[in-house]
C-alpha positions in Angstrom: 96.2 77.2 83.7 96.8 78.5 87.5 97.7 81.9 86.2 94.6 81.9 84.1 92.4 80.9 87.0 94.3 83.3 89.2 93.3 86.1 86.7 89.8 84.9 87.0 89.4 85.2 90.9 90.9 88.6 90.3 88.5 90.3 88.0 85.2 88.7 89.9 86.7 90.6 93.0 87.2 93.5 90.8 83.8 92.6 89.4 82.3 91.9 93.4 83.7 95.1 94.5 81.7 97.1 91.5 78.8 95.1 93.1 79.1 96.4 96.2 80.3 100.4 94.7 76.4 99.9 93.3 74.8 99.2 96.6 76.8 101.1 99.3 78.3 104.3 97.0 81.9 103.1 97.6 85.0 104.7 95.6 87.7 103.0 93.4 91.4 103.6 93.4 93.8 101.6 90.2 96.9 101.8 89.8 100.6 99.7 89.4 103.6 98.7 91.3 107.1 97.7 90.8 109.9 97.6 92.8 113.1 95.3 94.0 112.7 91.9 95.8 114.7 90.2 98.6 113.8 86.9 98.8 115.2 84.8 102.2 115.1 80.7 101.5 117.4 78.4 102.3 120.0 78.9 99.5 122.7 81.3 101.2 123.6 82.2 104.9 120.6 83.3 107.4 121.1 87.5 108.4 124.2 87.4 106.0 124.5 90.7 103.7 126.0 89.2 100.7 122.7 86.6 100.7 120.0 89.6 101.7 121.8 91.8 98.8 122.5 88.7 96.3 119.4 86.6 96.3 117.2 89.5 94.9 114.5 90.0 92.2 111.9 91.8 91.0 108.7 92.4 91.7 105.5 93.6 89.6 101.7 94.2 89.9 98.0 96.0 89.7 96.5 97.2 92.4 92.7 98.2 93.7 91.4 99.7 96.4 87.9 99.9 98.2 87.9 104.2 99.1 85.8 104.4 101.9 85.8 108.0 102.8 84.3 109.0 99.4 81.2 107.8 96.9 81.4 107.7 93.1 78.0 107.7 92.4 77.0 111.0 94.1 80.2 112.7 94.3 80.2 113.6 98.0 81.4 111.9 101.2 80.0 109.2 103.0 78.7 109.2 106.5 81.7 110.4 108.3 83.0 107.6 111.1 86.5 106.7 111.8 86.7 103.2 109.6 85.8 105.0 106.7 88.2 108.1 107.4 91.0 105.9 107.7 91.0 102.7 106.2 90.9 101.5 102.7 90.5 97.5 101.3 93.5 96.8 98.8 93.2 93.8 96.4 96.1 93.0 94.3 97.5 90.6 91.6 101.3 90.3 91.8 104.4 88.3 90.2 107.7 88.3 91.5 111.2 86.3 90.3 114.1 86.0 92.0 117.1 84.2 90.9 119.4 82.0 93.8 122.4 81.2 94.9 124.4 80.7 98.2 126.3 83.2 99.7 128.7 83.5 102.7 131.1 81.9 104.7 130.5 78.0 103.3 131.5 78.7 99.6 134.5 81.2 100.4 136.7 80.9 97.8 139.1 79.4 100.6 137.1 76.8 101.3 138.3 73.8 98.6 136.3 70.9 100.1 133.9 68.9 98.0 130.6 70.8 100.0 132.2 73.8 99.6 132.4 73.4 95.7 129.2 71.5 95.6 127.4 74.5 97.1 128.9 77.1 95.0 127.9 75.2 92.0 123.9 75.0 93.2 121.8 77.5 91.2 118.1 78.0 91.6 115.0 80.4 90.9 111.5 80.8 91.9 108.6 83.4 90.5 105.4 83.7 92.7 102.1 84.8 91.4 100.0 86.5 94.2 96.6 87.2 94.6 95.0 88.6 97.6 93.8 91.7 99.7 95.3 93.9 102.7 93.7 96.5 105.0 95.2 99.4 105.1 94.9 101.5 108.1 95.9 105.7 107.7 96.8 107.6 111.0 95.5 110.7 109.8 92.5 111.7 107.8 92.1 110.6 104.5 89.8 112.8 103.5 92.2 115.9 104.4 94.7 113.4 102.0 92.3 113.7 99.4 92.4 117.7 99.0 95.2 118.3 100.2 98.3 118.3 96.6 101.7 117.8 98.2 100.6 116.1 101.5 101.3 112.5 102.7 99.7 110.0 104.0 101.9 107.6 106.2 99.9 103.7 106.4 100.7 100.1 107.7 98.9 96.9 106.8 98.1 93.4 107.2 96.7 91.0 104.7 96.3 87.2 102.9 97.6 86.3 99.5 96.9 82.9 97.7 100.3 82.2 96.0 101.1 79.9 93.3 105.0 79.0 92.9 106.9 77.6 89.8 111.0 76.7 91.1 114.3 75.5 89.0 116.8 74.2 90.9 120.1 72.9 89.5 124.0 72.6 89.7 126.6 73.9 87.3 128.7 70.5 88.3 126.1 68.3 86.2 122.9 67.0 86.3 120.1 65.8 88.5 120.3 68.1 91.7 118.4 66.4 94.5 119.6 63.3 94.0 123.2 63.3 92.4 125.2 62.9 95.5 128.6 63.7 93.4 126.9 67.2 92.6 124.2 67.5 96.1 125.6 68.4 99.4 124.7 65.7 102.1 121.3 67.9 103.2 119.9 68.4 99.8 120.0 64.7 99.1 115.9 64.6 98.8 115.1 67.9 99.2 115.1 69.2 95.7 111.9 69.9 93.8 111.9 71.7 90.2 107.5 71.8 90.1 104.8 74.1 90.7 103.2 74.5 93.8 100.8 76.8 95.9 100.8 78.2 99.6 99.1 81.2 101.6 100.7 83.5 102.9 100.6 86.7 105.5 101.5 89.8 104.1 102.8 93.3 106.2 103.9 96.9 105.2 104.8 99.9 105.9 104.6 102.9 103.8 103.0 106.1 102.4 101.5 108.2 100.0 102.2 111.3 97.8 99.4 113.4 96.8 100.2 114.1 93.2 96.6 116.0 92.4 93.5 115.5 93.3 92.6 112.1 91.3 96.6 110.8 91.5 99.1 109.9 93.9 102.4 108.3 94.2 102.9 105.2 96.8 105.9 103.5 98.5 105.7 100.5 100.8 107.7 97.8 102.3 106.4 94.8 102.8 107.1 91.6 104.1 105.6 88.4 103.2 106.0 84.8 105.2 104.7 81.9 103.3 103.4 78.9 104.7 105.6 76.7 102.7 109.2 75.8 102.9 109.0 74.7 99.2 108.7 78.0 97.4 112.1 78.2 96.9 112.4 74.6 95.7 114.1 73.0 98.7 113.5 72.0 102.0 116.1 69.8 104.0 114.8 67.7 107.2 114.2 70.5 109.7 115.1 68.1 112.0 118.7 67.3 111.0 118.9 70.5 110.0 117.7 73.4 112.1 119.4 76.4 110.5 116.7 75.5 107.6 113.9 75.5 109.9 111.9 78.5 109.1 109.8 79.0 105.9 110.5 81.1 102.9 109.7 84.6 102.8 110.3 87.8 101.0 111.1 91.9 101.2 109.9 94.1 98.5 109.8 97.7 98.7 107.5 98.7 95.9 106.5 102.1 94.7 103.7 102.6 93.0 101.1 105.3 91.3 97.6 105.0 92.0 94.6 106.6 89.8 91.1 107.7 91.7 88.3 106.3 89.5 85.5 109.3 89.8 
């Protein structure tokens, strides 16, 4: 039901944005992404490579973007000023799933204690639908961009997404994570959720295009995304007791992409 609603919100800002193409002469950009995701939560060590390389997923989506430099309707440029010459409005539906596990020092194979085993034996996932829009802001001209086959087009951006969450969490040892203290280290006692859930979240990247030809162009961004929940992962021990598991979840997924001009 939340994806379908999600789906909704996303084609009335498709349909707004056709709205606003009729009144102000705007231009349309499509096109698709895909790309690998790193997702930091609280299964696995904080800045540890094994958990930044093993916790990671996958990441797909559509993407559309407000052209301000040009106008569909009359096929010529708008009034030249600097906004419209160098930004562009993205909106975008997205889904990402990443499968979890802990990584590290605490379940070394030389460590035999009961946490160390309980650990090793906690298993989790988590896939995030996203919908929301990002500014994108071009250094140079993007009107040269658009003539130009074989040039780039360096960006950064900052945005909001509306994210709904569904988690699994559970242990190889046996059942009832969360609260089975012979399979739940100490800290997860009552901090294990297996639902659905949904958060904001502020989204960044980096990246740049590839001008294929004149109505095409090949994209690749990094982005990072914090989310204003500690529960997308499906835990969240006391913060308090527990300070290493202070900070909220959040993600890294470089995504490339190829995006279509709509004439």
């Amino acid at each position: 039901m939340r994806r379908k609603i999600l789906f909704l919100l996303f084609t009335l800002a498709l349909g707004s944005s056709t709205s606003v193409k009729a009144q102000f002469g705007f231009s349309h950009e499509i096109g698709v992404i895909a790309g690998p995701v790193a997702f930091q939560s609280d299964y696995g060590e904080r800045d540890n490579l094994s958990t930044d390389a093993g916790n990671t997923g996958y990441g797909i989506g559509i993407v559309h973007y407000l052209n301000f430099s040009y106008r569909a309707d009359c096929s010529c440029y708008t009034p030249e000023t600097y906004f419209n010459d160098h930004f562009k409005l993205r909106t975008e539906l997205s889904y990402n799933k990443t499968k979890l596990k802990h990584f590290g020092e605490w379940v070394d194979n030389k460590r035999q204690s009961v946490m160390a085993n309980q650990l090793r034996g906690m298993r989790g996932s988590t896939a995030v639908t996203d919908l929301g829009m990002q500014l994108e802001y071009y250094p140079f001209s993007i009107r040269d961009f658009s003539v130009t086959p074989g040039a780039w087009a360096p960006f950064v951006s900052l945005g909001a997404h509306f994210n709904y969450f569904t988690t699994e969490a559970y242990s190889t040892l046996g059942p009832n994570l969360g609260t089975n203290p012979n399979v739940t280290p100490e800290k997860y006692i009552g901090a294990v959720r297996n639902d659905s859930g949904t958060t904001w979240s502020i989204v960044s990247s980096v990246g740049t295009r590839y001008k294929l030809t004149e109505l095409s162009d090949l994209m690749i961004d990094l982005r990072m995304q914090y989310y204003f929940s500690n529960w997308v992962d499906g835990m969240s021990p006391d913060p308090t007791r527990y300070p290493e598991n202070k900070h909220n979840d959040w993600l890294v997924w470089l995504n490339v992409g190829y995006i279509y001009y709509l004439n």
